[in-house]
C-alpha positions as CSV (number, residue, x, y, z in Angstrom):
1,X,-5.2,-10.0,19.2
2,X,-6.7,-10.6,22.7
3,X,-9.8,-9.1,21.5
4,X,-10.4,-11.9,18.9
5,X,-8.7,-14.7,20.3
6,X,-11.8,-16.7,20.2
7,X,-11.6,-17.5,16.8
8,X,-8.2,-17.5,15.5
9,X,-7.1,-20.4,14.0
10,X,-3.9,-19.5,11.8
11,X,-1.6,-17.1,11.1
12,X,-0.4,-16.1,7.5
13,X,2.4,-14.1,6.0
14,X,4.9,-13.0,3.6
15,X,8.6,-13.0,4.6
16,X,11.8,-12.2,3.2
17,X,15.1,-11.7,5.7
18,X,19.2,-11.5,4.7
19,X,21.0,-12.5,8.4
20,X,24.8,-12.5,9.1
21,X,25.1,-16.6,8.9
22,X,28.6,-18.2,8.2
23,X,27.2,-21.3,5.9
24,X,30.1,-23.3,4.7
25,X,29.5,-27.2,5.1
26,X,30.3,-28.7,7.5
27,X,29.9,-25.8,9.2
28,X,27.1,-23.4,9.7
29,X,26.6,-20.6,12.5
30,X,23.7,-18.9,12.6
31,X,24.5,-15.1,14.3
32,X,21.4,-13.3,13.7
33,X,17.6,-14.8,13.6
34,X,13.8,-14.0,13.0
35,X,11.6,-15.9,15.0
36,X,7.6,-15.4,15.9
37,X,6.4,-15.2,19.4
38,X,3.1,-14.7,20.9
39,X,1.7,-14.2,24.8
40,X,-1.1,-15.1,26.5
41,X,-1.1,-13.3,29.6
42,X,-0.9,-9.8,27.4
43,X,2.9,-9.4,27.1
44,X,4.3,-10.4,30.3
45,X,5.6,-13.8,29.4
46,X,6.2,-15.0,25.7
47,X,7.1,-18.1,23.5
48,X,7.8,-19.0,20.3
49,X,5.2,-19.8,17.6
50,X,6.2,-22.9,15.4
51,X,5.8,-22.1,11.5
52,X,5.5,-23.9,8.3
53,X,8.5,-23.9,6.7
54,X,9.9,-24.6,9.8
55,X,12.5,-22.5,11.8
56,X,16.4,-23.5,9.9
57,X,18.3,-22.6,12.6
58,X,20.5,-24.2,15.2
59,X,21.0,-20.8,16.8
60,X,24.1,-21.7,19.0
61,X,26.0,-18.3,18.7
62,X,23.7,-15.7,19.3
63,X,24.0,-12.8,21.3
64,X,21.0,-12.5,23.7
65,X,20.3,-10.0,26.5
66,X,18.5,-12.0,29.7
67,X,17.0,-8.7,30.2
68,X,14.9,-8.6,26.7
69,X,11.4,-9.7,27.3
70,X,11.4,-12.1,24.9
71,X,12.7,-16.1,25.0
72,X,16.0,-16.8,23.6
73,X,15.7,-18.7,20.7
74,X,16.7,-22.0,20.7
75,X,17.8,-24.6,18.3
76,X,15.5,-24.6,15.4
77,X,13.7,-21.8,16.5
78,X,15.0,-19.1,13.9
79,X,14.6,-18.2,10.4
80,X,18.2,-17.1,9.9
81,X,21.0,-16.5,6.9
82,X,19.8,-15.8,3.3
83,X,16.0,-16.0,2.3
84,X,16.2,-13.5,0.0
85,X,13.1,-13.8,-2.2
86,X,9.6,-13.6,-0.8
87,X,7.9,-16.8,0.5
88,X,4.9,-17.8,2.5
89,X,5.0,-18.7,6.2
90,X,2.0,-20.5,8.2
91,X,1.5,-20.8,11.7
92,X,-1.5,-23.1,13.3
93,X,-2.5,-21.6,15.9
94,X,-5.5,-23.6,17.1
95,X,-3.7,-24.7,20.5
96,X,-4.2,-21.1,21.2
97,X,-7.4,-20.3,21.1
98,X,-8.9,-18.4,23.5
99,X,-6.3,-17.4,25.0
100,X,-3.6,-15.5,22.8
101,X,-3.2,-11.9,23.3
102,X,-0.4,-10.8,21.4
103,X,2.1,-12.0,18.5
104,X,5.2,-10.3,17.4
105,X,7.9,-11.0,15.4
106,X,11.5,-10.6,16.7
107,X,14.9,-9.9,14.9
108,X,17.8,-11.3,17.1
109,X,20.9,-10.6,16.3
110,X,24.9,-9.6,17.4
111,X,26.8,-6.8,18.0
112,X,29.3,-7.4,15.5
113,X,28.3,-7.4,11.8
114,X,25.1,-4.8,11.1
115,X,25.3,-5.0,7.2
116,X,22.7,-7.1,6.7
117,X,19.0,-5.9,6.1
118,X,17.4,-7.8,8.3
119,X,13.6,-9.2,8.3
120,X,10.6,-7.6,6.2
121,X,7.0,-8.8,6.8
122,X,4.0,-8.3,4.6
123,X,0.4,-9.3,4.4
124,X,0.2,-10.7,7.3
125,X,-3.5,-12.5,7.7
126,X,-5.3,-13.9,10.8
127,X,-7.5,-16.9,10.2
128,X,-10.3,-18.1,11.7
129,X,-14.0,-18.7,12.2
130,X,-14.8,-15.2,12.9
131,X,-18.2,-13.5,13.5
132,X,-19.8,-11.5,10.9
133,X,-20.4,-8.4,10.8
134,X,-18.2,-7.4,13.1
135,X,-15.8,-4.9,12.2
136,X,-12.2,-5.5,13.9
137,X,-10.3,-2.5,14.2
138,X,-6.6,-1.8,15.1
139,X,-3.4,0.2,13.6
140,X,-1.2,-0.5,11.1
141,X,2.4,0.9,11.9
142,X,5.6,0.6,9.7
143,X,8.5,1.7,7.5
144,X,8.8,2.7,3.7
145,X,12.3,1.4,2.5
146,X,13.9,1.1,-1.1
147,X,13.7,-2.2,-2.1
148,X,17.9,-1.8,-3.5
149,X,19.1,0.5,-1.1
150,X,17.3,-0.4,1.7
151,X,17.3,3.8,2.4
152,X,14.1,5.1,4.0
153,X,11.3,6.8,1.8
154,X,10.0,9.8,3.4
155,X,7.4,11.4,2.1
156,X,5.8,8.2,0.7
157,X,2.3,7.4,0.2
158,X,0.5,4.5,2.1
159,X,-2.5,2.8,0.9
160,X,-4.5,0.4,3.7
161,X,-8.1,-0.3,3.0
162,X,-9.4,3.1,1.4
163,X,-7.2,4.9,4.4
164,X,-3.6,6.6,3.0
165,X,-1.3,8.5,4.8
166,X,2.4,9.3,3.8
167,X,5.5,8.9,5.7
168,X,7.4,10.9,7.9
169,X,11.3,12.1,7.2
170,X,12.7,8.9,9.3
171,X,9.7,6.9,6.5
172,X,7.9,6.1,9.0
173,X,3.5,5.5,9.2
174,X,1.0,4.8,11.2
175,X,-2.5,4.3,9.6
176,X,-5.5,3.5,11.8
């Protein structure tokens, strides 16, 4: 996003995840979260984006490798156990104008329990006072998945903005 970081303002998308969590009241350990990051020196360093709804979890379990060039999360700073139906997330991200360079969303989780699917995004949409005409141009890379089986779709077709492509035997794209 470095390229536009002038006139971001928000961030917008869709998100649905299903974490290993152990929710039974009192008690609730959170083993796996999704959490949005973003850089402003291009990668090297990185921090965590708030969003509306706000982050659920109190992340004191996790497994986290020092090594990863990501933060560890910390308390409320994960999406984590059972969203399972699609809902809206927002992210203001005026404080960083100018000078963002990068966002990514991370999936953190353990080594123990790998049943769960995990964290889909969609639709995600950048905000802002932008100059027209300009044309912005990047890639769009991804996975085709059965919404039931979770199983990778090869051989599916992608539609982006009158481009298509179709995925690979692992259901894998790339569209730019």
């Amino acid at each position: 996003v470095a390229d536009i970081a002038d006139y971001i303002e928000e961030l917008y998308f869709w998100s649905w995840s299903y974490t290993e969590a152990f929710i039974l009241p009192p008690f609730y350990y959170y083993y796996d979260g999704c959490s949005v990051i973003g850089s402003t020196d291009n990668g090297s360093s990185w921090f965590l984006i708030d969003v509306d709804p706000p982050y659920n979890a109190n992340y004191t379990l996790a497994y986290w490798r020092s090594s990863w060039p990501v933060p560890e999360p910390t308390r409320n700073h994960s999406y984590s156990g059972s969203f399972r139906s699609w809902r809206e997330i927002h992210a203001d991200l005026t404080a960083y104008r100018g000078v963002l360079t990068d966002i990514a969303w991370v999936l953190h989780t353990d080594p123990s329990v790998n049943s769960y699917p995990g964290w889909y995004i969609d639709d995600v949409r950048l905000v802002g006072d932008f100059p027209v005409p300009e044309v912005i141009e990047g890639c769009v890379r991804g996975y085709v998945y059965d919404a039931e089986t979770y199983s990778v779709i090869p051989n599916a077709t992608v539609f982006i903005q009158n481009q298509y492509t179709t995925t690979n035997s692992v259901g894998a794209f790339i569209i730019c």
